[in-house]
VOKE-702905 format. One record per residue: x, y, z of N, C-alpha, C in turn. Coordinates in steps of 0.05 Angstrom, whole numbers, plus 5000, padded with zeros to 4 digits. Example, Ala and Ser with C-alpha at 12.3 -4.5 7.8 and 13.67 -1.06 7.14 Angstrom:
526448865156524649105156526449345156
525749555142527349795143525850015157
***
This chain:
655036671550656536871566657337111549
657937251563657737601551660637531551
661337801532664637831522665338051538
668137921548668638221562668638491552
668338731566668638961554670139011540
672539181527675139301525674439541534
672339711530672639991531672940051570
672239831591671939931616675139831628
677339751609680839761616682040001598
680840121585681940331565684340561587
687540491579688640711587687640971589
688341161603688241491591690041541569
688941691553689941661517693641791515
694341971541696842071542698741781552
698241681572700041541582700441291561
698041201541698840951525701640991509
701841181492704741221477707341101504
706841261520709341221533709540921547
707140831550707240541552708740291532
708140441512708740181497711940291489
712640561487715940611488717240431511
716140451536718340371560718039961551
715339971543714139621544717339611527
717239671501718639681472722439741486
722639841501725139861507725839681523
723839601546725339401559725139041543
722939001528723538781509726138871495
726939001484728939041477731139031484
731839051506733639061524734638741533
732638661538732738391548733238191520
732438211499733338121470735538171469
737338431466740438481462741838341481
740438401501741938211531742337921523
739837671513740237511499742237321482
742037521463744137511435747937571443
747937801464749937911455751537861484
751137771504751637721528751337491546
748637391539748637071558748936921536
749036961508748336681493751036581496
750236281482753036151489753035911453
751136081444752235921414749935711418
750235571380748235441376748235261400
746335031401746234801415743434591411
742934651381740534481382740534361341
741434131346742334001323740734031297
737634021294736634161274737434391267
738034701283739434941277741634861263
743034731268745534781258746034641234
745034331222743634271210742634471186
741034631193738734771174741835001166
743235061184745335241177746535211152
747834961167749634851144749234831118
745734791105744934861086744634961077
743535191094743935611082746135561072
748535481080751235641074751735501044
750435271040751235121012749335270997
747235391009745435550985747435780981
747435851004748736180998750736170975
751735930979754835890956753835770931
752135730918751235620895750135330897
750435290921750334960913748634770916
745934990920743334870919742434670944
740134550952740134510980741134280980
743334240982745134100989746534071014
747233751026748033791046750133661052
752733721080755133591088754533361104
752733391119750633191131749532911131
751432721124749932451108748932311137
746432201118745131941147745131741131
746931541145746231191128743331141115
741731231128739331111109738131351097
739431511092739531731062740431591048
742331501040744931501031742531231016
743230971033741730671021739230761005
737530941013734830990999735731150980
738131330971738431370947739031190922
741031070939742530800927740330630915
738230600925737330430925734930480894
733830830904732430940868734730930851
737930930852738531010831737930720816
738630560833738930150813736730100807
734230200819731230260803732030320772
732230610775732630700746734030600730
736630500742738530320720739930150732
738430000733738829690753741929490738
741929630712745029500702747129730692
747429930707749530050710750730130748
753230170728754630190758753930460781
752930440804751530610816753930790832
753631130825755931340835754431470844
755431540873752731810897754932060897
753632310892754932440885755332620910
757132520932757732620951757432940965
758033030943759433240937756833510933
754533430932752033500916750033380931
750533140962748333060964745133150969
743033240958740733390970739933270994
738933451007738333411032734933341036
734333211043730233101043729733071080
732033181090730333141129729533451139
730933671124729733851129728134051106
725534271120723534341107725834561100
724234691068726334861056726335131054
724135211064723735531066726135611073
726335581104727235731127730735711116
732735501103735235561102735935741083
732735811061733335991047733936281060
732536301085732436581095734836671102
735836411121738436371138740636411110
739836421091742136371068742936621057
740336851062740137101052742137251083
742237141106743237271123746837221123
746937001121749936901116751136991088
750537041071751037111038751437461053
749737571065749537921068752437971089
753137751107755337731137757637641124
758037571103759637491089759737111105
758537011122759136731133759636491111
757636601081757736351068761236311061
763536471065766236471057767336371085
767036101086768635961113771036031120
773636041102775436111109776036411117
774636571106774436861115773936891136
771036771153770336761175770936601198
773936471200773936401219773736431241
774336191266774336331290777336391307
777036631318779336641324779836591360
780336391368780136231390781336421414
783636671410784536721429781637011437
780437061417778637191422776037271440
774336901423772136831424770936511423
769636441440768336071434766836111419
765636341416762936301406763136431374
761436181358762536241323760736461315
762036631302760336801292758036771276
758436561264755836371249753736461265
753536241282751436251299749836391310
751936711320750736971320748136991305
749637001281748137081256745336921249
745536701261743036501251740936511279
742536621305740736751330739836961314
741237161315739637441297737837331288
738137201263735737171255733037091260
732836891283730536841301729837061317
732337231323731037321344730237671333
730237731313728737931290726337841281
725837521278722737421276721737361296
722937441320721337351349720637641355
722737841354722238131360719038251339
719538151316717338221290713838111308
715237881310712137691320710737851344
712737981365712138151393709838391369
711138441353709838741339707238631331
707438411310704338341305702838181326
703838181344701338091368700738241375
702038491393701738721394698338851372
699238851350697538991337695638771323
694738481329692538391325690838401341
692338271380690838261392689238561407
691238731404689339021400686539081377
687038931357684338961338682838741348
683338531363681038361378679338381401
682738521421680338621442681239001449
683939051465683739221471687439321479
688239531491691139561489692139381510
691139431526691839321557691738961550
690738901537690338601537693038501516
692838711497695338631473698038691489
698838991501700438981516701838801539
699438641549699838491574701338221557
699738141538700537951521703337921517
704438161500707438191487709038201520
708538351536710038291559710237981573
707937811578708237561575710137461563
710437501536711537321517714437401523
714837691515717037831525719737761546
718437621568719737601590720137211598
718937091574717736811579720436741563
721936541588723936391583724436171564
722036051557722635881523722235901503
720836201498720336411482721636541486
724236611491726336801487728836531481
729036291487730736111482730435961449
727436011441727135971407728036251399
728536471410729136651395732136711392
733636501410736136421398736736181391
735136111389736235741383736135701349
736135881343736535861302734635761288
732735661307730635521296727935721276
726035561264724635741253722535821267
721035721284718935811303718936051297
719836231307719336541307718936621285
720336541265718036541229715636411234
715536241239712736081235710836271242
711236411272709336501292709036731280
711636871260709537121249708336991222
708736841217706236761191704036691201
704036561228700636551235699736781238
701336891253700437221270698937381237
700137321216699837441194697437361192
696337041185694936931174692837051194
692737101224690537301250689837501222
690837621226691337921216689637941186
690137781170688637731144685237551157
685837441167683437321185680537401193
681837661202679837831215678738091191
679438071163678538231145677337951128
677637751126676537561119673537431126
672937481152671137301174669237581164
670637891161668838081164667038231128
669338031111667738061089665737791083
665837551092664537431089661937441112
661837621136659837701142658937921122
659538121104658638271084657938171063
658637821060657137731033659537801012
661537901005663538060991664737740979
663037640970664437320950667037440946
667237440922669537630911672637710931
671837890942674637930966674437730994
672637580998672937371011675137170997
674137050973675836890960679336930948
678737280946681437340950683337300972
682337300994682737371015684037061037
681236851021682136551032685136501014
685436590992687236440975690036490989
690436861000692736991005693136831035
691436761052690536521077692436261073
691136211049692635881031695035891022
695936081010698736171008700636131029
699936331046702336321072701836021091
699635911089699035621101701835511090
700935451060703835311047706435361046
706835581058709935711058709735541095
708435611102707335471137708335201128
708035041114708434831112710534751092
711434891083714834841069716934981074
716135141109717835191130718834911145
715534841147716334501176713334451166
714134121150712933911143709533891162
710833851194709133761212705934051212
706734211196705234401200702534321171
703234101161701134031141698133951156
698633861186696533711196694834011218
697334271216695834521224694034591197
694634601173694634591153690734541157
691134261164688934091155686534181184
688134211203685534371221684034671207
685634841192684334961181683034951157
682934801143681334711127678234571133
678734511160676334331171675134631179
675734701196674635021208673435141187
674535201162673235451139671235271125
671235051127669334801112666434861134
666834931155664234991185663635241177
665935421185665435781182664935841167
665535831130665436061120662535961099
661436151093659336151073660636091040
659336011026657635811026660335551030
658435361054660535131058662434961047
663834941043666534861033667034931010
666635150997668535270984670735290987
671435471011674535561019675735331034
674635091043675534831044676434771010
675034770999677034680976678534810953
678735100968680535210955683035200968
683235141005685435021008686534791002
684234550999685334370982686334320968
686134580939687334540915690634660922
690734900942693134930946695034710967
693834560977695634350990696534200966
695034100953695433820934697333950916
697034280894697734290882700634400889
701634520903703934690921704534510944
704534360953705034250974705833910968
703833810963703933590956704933370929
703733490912705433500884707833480880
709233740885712233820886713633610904
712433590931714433430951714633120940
712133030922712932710917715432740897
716132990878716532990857720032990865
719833190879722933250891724033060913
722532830918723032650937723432340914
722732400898723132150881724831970877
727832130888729832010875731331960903
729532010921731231980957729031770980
728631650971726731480983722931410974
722131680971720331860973718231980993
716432070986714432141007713631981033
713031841023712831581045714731501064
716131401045718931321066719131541086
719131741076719932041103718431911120
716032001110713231961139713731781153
714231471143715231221159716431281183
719331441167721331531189720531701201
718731821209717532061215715831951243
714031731236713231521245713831411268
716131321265717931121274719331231300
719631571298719131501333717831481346
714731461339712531471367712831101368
712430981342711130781340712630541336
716030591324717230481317718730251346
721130101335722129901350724330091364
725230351358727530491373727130711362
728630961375728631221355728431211331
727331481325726731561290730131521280
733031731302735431871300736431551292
735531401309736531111310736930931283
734030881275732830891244735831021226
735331231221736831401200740831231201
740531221221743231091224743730771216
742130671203741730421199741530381165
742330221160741730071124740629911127
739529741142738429431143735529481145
733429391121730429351123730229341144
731529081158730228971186729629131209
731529451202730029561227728629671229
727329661198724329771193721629671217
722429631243719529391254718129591275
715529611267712929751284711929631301
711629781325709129631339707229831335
704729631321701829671318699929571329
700229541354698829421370697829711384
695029601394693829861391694330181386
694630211358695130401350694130681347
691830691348689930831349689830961388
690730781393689730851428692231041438
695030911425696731061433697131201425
695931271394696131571380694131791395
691531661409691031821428691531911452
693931691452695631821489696931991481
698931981459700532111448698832431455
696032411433695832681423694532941456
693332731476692732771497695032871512
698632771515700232881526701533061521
701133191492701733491486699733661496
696933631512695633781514696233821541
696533601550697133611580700233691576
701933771570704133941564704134231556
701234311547701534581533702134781546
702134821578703435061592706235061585
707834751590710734881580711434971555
709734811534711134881512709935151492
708035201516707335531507708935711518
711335681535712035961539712335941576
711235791579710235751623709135941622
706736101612705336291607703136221623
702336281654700036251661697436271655
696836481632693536511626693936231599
695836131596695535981568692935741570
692935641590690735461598687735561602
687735751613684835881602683735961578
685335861558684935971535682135751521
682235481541680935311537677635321550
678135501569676135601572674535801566
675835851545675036061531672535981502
672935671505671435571483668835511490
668035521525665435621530664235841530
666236001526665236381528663936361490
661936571497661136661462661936921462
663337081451663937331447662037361427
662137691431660037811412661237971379
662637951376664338011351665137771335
663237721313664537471298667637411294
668137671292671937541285672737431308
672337511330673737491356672837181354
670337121354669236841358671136651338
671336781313672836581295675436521293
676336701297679536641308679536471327
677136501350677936251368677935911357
676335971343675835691337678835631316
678535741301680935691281683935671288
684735791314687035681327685835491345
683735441352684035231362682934921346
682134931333682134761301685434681303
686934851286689434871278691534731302
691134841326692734701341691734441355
689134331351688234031357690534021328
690134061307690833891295694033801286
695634101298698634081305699733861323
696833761347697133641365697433321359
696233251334695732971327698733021311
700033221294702533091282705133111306
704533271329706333231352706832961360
704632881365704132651369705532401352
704432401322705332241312708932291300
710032551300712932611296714832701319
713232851331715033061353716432861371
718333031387720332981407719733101436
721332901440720633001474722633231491
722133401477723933651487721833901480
723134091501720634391504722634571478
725334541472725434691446727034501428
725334481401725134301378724134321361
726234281341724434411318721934281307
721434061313718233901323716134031334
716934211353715134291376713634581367
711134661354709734731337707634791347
707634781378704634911389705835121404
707835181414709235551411707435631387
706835611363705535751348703835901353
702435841380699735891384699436121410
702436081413702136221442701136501451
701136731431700336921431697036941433
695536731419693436681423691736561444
692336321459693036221480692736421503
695236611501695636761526693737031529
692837091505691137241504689037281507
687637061492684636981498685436941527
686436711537686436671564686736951586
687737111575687937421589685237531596
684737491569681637621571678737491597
680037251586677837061611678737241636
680737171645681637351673680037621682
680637791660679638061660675737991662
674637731645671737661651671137741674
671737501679670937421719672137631724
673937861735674438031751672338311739
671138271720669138461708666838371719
666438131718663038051743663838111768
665938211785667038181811664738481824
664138591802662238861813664739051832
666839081822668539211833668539541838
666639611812666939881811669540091806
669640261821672340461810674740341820
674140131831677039891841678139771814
677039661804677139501781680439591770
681039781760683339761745685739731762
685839861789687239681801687839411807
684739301813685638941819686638881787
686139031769686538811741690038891737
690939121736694039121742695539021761
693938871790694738741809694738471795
692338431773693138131768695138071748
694338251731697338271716699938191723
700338451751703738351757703338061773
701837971778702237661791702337521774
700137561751700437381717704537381714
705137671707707137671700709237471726
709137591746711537411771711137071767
709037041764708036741764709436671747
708636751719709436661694713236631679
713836821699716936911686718937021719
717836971736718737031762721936961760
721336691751724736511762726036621747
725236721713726636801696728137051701
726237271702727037491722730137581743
729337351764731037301782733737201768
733237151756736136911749737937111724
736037271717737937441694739837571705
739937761724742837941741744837751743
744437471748746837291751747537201718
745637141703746637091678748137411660
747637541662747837741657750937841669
750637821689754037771707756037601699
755337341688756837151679757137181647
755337311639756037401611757937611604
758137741637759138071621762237811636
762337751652765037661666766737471639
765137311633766337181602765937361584
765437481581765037661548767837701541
770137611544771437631529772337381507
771137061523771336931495768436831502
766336871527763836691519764136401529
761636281532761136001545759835861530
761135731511760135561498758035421506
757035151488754935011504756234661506
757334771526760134481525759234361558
759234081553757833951534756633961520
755733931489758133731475758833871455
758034151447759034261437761234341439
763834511417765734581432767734731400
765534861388766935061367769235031355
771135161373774135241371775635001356
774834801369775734531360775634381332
772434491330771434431301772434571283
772234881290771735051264776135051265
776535081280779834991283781934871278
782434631299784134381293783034191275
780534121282778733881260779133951229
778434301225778434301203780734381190
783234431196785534421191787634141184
787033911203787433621202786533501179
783833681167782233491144782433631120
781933441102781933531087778533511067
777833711046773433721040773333551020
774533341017774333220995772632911002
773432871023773632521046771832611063
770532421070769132421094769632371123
767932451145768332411167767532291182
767432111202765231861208766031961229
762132061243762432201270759432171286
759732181311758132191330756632491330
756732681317756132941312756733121296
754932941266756033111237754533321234
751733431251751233671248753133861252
754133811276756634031285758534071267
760133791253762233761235761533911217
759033851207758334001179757734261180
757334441200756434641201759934831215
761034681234762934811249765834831230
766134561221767934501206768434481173
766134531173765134561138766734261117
765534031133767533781129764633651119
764933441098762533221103762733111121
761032931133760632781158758332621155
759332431161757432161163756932081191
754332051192753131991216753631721230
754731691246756231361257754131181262
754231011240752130901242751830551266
749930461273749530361288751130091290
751029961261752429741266755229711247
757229581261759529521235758429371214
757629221211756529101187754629231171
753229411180752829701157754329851148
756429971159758430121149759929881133
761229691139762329521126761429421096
759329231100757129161080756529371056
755229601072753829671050755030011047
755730211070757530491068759530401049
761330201063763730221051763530231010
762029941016761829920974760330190968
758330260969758030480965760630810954
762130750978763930960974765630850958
765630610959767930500928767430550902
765030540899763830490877763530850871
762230950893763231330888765631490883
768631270881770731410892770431620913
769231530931769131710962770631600981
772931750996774431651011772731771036
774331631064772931681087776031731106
775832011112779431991124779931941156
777531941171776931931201775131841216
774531811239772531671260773832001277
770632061289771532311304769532231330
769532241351767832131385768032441391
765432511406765032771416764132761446
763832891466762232831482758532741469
757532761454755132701443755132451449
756832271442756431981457757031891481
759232021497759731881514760232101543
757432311536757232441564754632481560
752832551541750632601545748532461537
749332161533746931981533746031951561
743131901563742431871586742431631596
741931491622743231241632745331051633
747331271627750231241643751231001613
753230781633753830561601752130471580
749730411595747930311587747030461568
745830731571745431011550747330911518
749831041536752131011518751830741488
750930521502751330271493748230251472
746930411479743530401474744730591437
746030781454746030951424747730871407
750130751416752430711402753830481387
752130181399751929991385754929911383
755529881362757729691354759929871359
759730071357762630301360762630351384
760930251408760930321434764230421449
765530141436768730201454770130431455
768130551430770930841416769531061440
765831081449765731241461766331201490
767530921497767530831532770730911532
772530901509775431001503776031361517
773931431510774231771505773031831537
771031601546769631681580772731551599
773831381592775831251610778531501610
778531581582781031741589780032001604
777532081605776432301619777132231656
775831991658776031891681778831841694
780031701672782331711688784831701667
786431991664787532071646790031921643
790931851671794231831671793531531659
791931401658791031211641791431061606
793231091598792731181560791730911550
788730831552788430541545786930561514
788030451501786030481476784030181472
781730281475779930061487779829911461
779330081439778729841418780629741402
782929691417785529441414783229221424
782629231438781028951451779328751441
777828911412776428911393777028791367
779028671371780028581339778928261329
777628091341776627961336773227961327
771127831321768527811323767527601344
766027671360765327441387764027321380
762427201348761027061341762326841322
764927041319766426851295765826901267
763527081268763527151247765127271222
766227061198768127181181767127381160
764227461153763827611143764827931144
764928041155765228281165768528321180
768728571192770928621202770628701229
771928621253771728721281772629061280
771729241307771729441304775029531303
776529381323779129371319780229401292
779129241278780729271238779929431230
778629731243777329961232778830161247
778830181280779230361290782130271305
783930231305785430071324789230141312
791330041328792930141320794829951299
792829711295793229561266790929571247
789029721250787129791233787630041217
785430091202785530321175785430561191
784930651215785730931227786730851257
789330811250792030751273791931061297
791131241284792831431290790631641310
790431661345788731791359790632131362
788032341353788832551357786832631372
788032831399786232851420786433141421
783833221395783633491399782733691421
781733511442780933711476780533481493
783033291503783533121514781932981508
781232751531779832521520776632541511
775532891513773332961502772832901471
774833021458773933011431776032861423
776632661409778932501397778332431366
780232451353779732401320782732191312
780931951304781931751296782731771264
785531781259786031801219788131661213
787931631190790331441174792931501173
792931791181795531891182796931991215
798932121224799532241243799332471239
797932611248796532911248796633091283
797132911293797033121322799133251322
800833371317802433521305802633751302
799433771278797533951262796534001281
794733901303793133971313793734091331
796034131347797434211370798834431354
***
């Protein structure tokens, strides 16, 4: 099949400028609108997470995190008695490195917070009669959404060097107006970096494909290496991008002359930059493996990956491997059958697949196709084997592609309406299909802005948080006023703690007899004190399937989150559920019932109900006081 034209959609050469000003102003418009009017603050626990680490870079303290997960913590414990199996083992709380997130991206976030002054917590507080929404967060939206605005520019100006204006234009307006592509461009996440390093890696692509049609050894090989470079920054942004990584390496091993060379010159840069370093810096935290396991372990494992991390006990190391292979192909099969949403709800994105029967007549054009679509089969197998089941996540890694996708798929459109034998009709029906592309694609989004937009300007004086279960004021506020940075916090939502409250926080782990057993000695042996139990709505409004949810995520501490739903339910109520709890129903004398932990003859007597029975913080002392 023939490639479509470009030269028979060519604007008239006056009206293009002004096209891409009004295109350029109204993306714009709708970005500021975004950021500065409907947002309502972080709400997606990797962002905030990845924050919290900028801010320890920003301040000297190397990637370090407030953030503890029980089975961080045991798998450190566990290399240090390796190394010196007869001395006494100290975790240095205070310093712990962080191994669950990739490290590029909090460096960037670290350069933005260090410039806003954010890395100085107490400087930047929030000031509640003002605003909900933390100024942090602002700052870590900006930043996505300056690499989402950047990425609009280089699509803009690749897919114009592929096919034509009208096709690149149509593109950025797609993307422009596409509701989960404007929601990663505030969600703090790195996607919108990622997507201009591919967009980059287009861009070097197409001078690459065109010297190695010239035979130019030499600046070809230059040219794969500067390719292999940004791959690996691609991949010590977000891990899962090693297996994009590895689709392109299969692709340049087919395409490029002479055969696998530039296959194994990416090789040498995976193994030597990529691979190398990560066993090396992982050595002393589980290591390489262990990640992947956990990594693993939610497609394949006995319960969540989140679930896992919350645990000390081998035992809940258990896989089903029963046909494994089959379900890694259902797996990799239902991201494909997902790719309209998680491209954007971008209607041409699915033709893009049909695009792999078309032969275009320009080698680059041809090779780029293949090579994002190489790359994203092969994003598709680590979705599969890591990702989550949510449309924004910092897992979710085939947005990468979407500019490509929607493009090529553009072009098919414009095909078939180019065989239609239309004649001097033609550029009408193709701007008729356009605005239906566009209504189709972003219609609801459209519609629904004048009301968000309304509700933004009507709150703009303190903002709408993202409550449930978020709830700022509280954190960056009372919580962190009550506490003190020395002790830890045992919580249902230490991303938030650590990021809102600038407190350590320990992730509540699943069973008392892990915290008991093995947290507690631990912190003895660290002199690490633990000064609270904190319940958020995170456990006990937004698990899904009601008690049962609740009970699924919450395990042994369940009572503290059915405590915080009963006083919601029924306030005039004041029952403290885990009085009820002071025994073991097994009899078991090992251990301690949750009652001798949380209760009002246990080690934190004392309930402070920093936003009624929503958020409550359990401590050794009487502090509501402070908090009020």
């Amino acid at each position: 099949m023939s490639e479509f034209d470009p030269t028979t959609s060519q604007n008239k050469r006056g009206i293009l400028p002004l096209m891409r000003i009004l295109l350029a102003i109204f993306i714009g418009v709708i970005a500021i609108s975004q950021l500065f009017i409907v947002y309502r603050g972080l709400a997606n626990d990797a962002a905030m997470d990845q924050a919290q680490i900028a801010r320890q870079i920003a301040r000297g303290e190397g990637f370090t995190t407030k953030f503890l997960r029980p089975r961080n913590i045991t798998d450190h414990v566990k290399a240090l008695r390796e190394k010196a199996p007869y001395e006494e083992i100290s975790v240095d709380f205070d310093h712990f490195r962080d191994t669950n997130q990739s490290m590029v991206y909090p460096y960037v976030l670290a350069t933005a917070l260090k410039v806003t002054g954010y890395d100085k917590f107490d400087e930047k507080r929030m000031d509640t009669g003002l605003s909900n929404i933390y100024g942090g967060d602002r700052v870590v939206s900006g930043v996505s959404m300056i690499f989402y605005l950047i990425s609009l520019v280089l699509t803009y100006t690749l897919i114009r060097r592929l096919f034509d204006d009208v096709v690149a234009g149509s593109t950025v307006l797609l993307m422009g107006v596409s509701s989960p592509l404007l929601a990663y461009a505030t969600s703090g996440l790195p996607q919108p970096f990622l997507t201009c390093i591919v967009l980059t890696i287009g861009h070097i692509l197409i001078s690459l494909i065109r010297a190695d049609d010239q035979e130019q050894r030499k600046r070809s090989i230059i040219l794969s290496c500067v390719v292999y470079l940004l791959l690996v920054i691609l991949c010590l942004t977000n891990a899962m991008c090693i297996s994009t990584t590895i689709g392109f390496i299969v692709f340049a091993a087919i395409f490029f002359q002479p055969r696998g060379l530039h296959a194994a010159i990416g090789a040498a840069f995976m193994i030597f930059l990529v691979l190398i370093p990560g066993i090396i810096s992982m050595a002393d935290y589980g290591g390489v493996l262990r990640h992947l396991t956990y990594g693993v372990f939610g497609g394949f494992g006995a319960s969540e990956a989140n679930t896992l991390l919350r645990t000390t006990s081998e035992s809940a190391l258990v896989f089903n491997t029963g046909n494994f292979f089959l379900r890694l192909l259902g797996y990799t099969f239902s991201q494909v059958n997902s790719m309209y949403e998680n491209m954007g709800g971008i209607v041409t994105v699915p033709f893009f697949l049909l695009s792999l029967f078309t032969r275009f007549r320009r080698r680059e054009v041809e090779g780029i196709k293949w090579a994002v679509f190489s790359m994203w089969v092969g994003s598709c197998a680590a979705m599969a084997l890591f990702g989550e089941d949510k449309i924004v996540s910092v897992s979710q890694i085939s947005t990468l592609f979407t500019p490509f996708f929607a493009a090529y798929g553009l072009t098919q459109v414009f095909n078939y309406l180019s065989r239609m034998q239309l004649g001097t009709a033609y550029e009408s029906v193709r701007n008729l299909a356009i605005a239906v592309i566009v209504f189709v694609s972003a219609g609801m989004f459209l519609f629904q802005l004048p009301r968000e937009l309304y509700m933004g300007v009507w709150s703009s004086a303190k903002g709408i948080p993202n409550f449930p279960p978020y709830y700022p004021p509280v954190l960056n506020g009372k919580l962190h006023d009550i506490t003190n940075p020395n002790d830890i916090i045992v919580t249902d939502q230490p991303w938030a703690v650590a990021w809102y409250a600038d407190r350590k926080a320990l992730w509540m782990p699943m069973s008392i007899n892990d915290y008991v057993n093995d947290l507690e000695n631990t912190f003895k042996m660290s002199r690490q004190g633990v000064q609270g139990f904190l319940i958020t709505p995170t456990s006990h409004t937004m698990p899904k399937g009601g008690v049962t949810g609740i009970i699924r995520q919450m395990g042994d501490f369940t009572p503290l989150a059915l405590e915080g739903k009963l006083l919601i339910l029924a306030p005039k109520h004041n029952m403290a559920f885990a009085e009820l709890f002071t025994t073991q129903a097994m009899g078991n004398e090992s251990t301690r019932a949750l009652g001798n932990i949380v209760s009002s003859q246990g080690q934190f007597p004392n309930r402070n109900f920093l936003l009624g029975g929503e958020i409550i913080y359990y401590s050794r002392d009487n502090v509501e006081e402070q908090a009020n």
